[in-house]
C-alpha positions as CSV (number, residue, x, y, z in Angstrom):
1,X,125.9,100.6,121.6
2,X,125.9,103.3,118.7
3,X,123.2,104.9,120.5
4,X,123.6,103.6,123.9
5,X,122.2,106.2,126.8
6,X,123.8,104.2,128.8
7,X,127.3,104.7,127.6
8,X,126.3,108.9,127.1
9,X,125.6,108.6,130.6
10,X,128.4,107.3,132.1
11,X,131.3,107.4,129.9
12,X,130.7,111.3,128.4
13,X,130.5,113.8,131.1
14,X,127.1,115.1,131.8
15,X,126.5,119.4,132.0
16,X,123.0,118.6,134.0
17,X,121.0,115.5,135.5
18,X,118.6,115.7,132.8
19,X,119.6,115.9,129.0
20,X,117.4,115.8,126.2
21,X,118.9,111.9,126.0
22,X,117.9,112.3,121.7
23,X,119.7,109.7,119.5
24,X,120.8,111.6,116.3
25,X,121.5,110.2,113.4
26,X,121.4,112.9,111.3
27,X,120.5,115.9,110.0
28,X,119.5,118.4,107.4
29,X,117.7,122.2,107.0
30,X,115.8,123.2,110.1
31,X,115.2,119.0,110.9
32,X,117.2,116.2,113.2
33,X,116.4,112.4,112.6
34,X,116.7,109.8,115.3
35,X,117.6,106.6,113.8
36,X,114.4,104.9,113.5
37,X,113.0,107.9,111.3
38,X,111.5,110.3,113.9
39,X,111.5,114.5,113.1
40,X,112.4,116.6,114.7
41,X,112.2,121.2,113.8
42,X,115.5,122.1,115.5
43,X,114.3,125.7,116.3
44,X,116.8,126.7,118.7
45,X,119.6,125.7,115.9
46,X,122.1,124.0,117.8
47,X,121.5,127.1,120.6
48,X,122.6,129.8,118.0
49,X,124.7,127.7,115.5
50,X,123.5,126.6,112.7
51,X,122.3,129.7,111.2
52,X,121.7,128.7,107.5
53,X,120.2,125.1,108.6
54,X,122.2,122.0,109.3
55,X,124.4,120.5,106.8
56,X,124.5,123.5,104.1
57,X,125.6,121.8,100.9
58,X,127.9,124.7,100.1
59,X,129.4,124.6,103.7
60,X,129.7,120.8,103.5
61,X,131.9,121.0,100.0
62,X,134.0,123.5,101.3
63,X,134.3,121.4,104.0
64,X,135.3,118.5,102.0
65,X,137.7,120.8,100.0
66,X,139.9,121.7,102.5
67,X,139.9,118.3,103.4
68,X,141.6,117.1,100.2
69,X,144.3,120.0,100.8
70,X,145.4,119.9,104.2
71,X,144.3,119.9,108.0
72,X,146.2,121.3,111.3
73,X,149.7,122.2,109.8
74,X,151.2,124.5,112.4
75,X,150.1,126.9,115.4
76,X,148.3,129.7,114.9
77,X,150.0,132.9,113.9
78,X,153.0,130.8,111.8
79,X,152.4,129.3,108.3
80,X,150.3,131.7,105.5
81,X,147.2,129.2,104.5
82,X,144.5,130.4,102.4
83,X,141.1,129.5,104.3
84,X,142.2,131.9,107.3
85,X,143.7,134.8,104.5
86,X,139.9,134.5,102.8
87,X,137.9,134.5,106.1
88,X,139.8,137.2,107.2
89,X,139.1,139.1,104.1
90,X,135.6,138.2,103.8
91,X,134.8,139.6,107.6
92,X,136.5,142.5,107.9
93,X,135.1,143.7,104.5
94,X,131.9,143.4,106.5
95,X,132.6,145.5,109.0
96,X,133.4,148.9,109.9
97,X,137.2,150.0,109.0
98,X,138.6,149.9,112.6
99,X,137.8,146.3,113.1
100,X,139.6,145.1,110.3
101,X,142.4,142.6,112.0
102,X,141.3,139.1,113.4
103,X,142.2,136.5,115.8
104,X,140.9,133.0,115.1
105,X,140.3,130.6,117.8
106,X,138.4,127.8,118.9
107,X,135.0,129.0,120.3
108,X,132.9,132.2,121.7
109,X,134.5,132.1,125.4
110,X,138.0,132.1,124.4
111,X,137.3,135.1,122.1
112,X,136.2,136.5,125.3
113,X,139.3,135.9,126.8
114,X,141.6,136.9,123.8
115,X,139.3,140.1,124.0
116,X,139.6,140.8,128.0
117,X,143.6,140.1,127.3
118,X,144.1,142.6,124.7
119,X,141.9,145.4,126.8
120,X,144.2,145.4,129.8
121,X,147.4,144.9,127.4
122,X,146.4,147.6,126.0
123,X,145.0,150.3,128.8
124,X,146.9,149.0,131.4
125,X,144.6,148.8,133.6
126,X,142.9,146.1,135.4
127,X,139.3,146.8,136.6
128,X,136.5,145.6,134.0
129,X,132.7,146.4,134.1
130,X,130.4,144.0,133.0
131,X,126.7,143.7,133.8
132,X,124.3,141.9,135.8
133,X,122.6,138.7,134.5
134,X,125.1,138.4,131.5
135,X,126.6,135.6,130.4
136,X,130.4,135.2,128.0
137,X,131.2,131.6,128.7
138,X,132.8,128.8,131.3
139,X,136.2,129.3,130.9
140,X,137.4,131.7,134.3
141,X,137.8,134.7,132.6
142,X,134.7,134.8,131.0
143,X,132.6,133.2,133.9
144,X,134.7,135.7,135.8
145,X,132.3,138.5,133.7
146,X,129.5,136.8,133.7
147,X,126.6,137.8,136.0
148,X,124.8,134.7,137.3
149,X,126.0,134.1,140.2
150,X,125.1,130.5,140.7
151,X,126.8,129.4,138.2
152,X,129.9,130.9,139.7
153,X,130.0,130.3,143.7
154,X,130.8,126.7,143.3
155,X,134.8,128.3,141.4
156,X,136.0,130.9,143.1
157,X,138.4,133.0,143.3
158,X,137.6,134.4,139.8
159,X,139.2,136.9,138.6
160,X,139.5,140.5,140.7
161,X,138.7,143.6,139.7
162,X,135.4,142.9,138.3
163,X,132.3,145.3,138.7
164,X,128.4,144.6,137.8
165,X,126.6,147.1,136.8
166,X,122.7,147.5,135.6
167,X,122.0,146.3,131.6
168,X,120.7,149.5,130.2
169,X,120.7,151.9,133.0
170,X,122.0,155.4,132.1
171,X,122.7,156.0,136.0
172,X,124.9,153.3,136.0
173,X,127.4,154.4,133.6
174,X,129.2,156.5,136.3
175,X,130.8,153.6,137.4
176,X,132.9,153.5,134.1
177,X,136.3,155.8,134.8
178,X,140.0,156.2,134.2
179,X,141.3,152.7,136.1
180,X,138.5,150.8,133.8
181,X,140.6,148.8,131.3
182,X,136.9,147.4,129.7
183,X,133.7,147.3,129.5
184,X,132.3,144.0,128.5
185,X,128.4,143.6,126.8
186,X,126.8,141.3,125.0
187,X,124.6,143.6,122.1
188,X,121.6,141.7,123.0
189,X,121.9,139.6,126.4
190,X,121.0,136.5,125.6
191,X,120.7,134.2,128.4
192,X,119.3,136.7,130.2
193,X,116.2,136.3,128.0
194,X,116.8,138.2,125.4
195,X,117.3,141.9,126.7
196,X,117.5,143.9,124.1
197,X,119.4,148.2,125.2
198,X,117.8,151.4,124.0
199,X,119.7,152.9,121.0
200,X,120.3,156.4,123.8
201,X,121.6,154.0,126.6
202,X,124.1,152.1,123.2
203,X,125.2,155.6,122.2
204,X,125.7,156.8,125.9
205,X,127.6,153.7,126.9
206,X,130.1,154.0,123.4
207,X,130.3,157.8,124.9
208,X,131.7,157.0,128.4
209,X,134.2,154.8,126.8
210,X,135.8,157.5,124.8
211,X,136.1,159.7,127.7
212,X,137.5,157.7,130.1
213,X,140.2,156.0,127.5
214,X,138.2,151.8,128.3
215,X,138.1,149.9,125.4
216,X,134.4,148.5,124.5
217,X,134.0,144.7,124.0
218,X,130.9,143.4,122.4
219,X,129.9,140.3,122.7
220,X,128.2,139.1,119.6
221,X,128.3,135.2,119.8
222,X,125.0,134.4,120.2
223,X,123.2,137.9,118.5
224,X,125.8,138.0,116.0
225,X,126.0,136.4,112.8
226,X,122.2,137.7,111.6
227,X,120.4,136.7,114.5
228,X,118.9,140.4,114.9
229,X,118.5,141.3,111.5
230,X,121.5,142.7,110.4
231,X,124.6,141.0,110.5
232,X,126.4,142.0,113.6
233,X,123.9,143.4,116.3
234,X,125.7,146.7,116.6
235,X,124.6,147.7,113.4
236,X,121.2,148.7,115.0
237,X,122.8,151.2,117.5
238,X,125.1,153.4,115.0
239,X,127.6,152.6,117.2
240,X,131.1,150.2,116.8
241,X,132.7,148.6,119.4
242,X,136.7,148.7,119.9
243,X,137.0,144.8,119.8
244,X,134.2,142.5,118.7
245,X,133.6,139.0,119.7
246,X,132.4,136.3,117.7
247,X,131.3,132.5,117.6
248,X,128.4,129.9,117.6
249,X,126.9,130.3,114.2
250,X,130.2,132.0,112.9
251,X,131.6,128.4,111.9
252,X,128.6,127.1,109.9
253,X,128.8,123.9,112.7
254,X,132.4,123.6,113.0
255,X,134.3,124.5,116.2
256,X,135.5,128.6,115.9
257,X,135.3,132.2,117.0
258,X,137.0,135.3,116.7
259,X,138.0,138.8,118.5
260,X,138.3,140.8,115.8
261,X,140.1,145.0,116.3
262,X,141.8,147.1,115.2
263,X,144.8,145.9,113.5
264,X,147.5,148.7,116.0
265,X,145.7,146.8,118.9
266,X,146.2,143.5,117.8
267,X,149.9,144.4,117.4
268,X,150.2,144.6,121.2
269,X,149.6,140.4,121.1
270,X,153.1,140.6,119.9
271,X,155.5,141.6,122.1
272,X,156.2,142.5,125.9
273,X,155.6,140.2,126.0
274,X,155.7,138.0,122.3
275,X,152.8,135.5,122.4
276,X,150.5,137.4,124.7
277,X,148.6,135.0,123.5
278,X,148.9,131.8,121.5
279,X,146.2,128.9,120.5
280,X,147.2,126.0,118.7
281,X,144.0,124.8,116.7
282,X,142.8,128.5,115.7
283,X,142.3,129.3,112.5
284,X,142.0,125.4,111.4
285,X,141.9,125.5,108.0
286,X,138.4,123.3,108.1
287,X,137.2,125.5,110.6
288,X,137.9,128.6,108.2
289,X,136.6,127.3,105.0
290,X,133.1,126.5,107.3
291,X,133.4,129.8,108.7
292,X,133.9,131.2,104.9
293,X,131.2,129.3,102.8
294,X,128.6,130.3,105.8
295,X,129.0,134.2,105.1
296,X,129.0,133.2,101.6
297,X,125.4,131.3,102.3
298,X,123.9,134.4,104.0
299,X,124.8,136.9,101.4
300,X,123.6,135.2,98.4
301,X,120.7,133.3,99.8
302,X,119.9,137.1,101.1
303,X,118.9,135.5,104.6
304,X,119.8,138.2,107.1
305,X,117.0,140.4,104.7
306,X,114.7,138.0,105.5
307,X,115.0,138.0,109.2
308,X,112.5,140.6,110.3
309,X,109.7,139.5,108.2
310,X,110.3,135.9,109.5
311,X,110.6,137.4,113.0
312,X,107.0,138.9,112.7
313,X,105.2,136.0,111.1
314,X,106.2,133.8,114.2
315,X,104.7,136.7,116.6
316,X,101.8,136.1,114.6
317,X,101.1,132.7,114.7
318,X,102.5,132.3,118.4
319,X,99.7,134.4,120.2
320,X,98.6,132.8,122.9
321,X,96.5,134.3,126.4
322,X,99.1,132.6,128.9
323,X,102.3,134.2,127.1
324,X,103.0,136.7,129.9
325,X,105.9,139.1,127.3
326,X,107.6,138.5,123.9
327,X,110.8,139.6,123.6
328,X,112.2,139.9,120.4
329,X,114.9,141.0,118.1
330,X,115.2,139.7,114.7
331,X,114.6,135.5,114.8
332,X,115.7,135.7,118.1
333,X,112.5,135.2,120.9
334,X,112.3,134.7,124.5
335,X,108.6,134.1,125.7
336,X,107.5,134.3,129.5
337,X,105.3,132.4,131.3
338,X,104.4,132.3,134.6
339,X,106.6,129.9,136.0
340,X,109.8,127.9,135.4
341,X,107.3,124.6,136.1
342,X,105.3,126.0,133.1
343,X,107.9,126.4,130.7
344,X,109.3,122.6,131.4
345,X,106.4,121.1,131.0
346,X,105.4,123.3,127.4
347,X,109.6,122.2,126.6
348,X,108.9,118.9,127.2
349,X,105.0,118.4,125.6
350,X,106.9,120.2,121.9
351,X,110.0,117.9,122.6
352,X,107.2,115.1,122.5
353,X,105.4,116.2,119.3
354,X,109.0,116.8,117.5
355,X,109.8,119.9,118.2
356,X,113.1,121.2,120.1
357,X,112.7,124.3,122.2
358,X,114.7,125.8,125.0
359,X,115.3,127.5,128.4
360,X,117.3,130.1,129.5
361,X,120.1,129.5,132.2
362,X,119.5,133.0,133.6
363,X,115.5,133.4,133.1
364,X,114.3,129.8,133.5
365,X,110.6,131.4,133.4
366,X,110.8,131.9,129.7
367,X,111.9,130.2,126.8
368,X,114.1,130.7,123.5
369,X,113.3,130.6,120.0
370,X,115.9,131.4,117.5
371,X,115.6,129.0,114.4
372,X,117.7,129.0,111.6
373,X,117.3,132.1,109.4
374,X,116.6,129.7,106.4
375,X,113.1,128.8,108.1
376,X,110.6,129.0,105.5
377,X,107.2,130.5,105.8
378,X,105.5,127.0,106.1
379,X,108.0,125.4,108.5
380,X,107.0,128.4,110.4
381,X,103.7,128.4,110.4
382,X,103.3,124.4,111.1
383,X,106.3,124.9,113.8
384,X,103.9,127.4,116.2
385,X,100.8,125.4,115.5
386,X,102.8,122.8,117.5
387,X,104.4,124.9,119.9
388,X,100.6,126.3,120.2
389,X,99.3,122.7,121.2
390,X,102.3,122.3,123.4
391,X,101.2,125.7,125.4
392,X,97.3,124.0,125.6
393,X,98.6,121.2,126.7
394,X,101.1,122.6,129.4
């Protein structure tokens, strides 16, 4: 019963009436192994986790050695441990100076809801402006901010005060005034099939903030983390947001995010009232020391460098007639076709020749491609000969 899809099925609770229904054994690199021996390129990574391949060796000893020390000890925010005082050190040294105080929890949606906390904590104010076809999570203040609306109907009331506006258009921006406690973005929108901003409409955007006194929140969990090219998305714009959020690949494969600001905004979390907010399991120690030996892997393997010329090669090799657009940024690809129907069936022939590709939620007509950044040249090149045969075949 190890491996029983009959036990998946009906005693772990199901997200949609058709899952992948893969047994996984294990795993290694860019490659998952079902138990009688069959490959599979993983080159979605987890959907945006496992950055630097599965089952680092440097991320797995770290793991191990913080497993010798201690686990869970206390709440977050009580007890001084080491793994959270390095991570914390390590990140914030890799980013601008105003974002250099963080908040540890336990995935990318509730740093979208620390983050949302803290902007009206700290403005005041309740409106938020988000944008259409974006997506920050499940939990109901993040679906709450999240544009597709069929993923929503079926749980409201959501939270109020909430405005859509148009991803990258300058005309919009008037919507953004003095009652806006927020403005919510992911850098790249990802499940909107990769829709990647103009650096005028970033710079604009960061502008209207100052003026109008709303904080900026951007939402780096799935572009984050060296997905684009550089390490945090924002980088490309010259611009920095007033609270970043993090996740996904942040942990190496372990459970953990982070809204990471300015250390006088953070303060706020403390009083009037104390706890504004509280998580018990952030900042687990094994969590940290993942989170810490990952940033360790992509500096000295030098993988985010390697992105864009990684990026390109697989726009090489994928041309194909029936590809409709190629979006891209980075290792991070969303390819159109003409039809959800299409894309299935091309998911389904590379699932079949052992290769895992994906969907978006919010543009089913096109599908992802974001392998891990330690993808070599060959696994790339054999990788779209496959996907290639998958297209023919679709």
């Amino acid at each position: 019963m190890e491996y029983s899809s009959e036990v998946f099925l009906i005693h772990l609770a199901q997200t949609t009436p058709f899952p992948f229904l893969i047994p996984i054994e294990r795993a290694e690199g860019i490659y998952l192994y079902e138990p009688g021996g069959k490959r599979y390129i993983d080159l979605i990574s987890g959907v945006g986790v496992t950055h630097i391949g599965h089952r680092h060796p440097k991320v797995v000893q770290a793991i191990k050695d913080q497993a010798d020390k201690h686990l869970h000890v206390m709440v977050y925010g009580e007890y001084i441990q080491s793994t959270p005082n390095l991570l914390a050190q390590k990140i914030t040294s890799l980013l601008p100076g105003s974002l250099n105080c963080c908040y540890f929890v336990n995935s990318g949606t509730e740093a979208n809801e620390g983050a949302l906390k803290l902007a009206k904590r700290a403005t005041g104010r309740t409106n938020i402006i988000s944008f259409q076809k974006s997506y920050h999570g499940s939990t109901h203040g993040s679906l709450s901010v999240s544009g597709n609306e069929t993923k929503k109907n079926a749980f409201r009331p959501l939270l109020p005060g909430i405005h859509f506006i148009e991803f990258d258009n300058l005309d919009h921006l008037s919507a953004i005034n003095d009652k806006t406690a927020c403005v919510i973005m992911e850098t790249i929108q990802g499940d909107a099939g990769v829709r990647i901003p103009t650096r005028e409409y970033m710079k604009a955007l960061r502008e209207k903030c100052d003026e109008t006194g709303a904080l900026l929140i951007l939402d780096e969990i799935q572009c984050g983390m060296g997905r684009t090219g550089t390490l945090f998305a924002f980088e490309q714009f010259d611009i920095v947001p007033d609270i970043l959020t993090i996740g996904k690949a942040f942990g190496g494969g372990l459970p953990i995010g982070a809204f990471i600001a300015d250390q006088k905004l953070m303060r706020l979390l403390t009083h009037d009232p104390m706890l504004g907010h509280i998580t018990t399991f952030g900042g687990n120690p094994l969590c940290c020391a993942s989170a810490l030996a990952t940033l360790e892997v992509l500096q000295e393997e030098k993988l985010v460098e390697q992105v864009e010329r990684k990026g390109k090669l697989f726009e090489k090799y994928l041309a194909h007639p029936s590809i409709k657009e190629m979006r891209r940024m980075g290792l991070f690809f969303a390819i159109d076709f003409e039809s959800e129907e299409k894309v299935k069936r091309i998911v389904n022939n590379a699932l079949e020749m052992g290769v895992i590709c994906f969907w978006f939620l919010s543009c089913p007509y096109s599908f992802r491609i974001a392998p891990p950044l330690s993808i070599t040249e060959d696994e790339i090149k054999s990788s779209s000969e496959i996907l290639l045969k998958a297209i023919e075949q679709s």
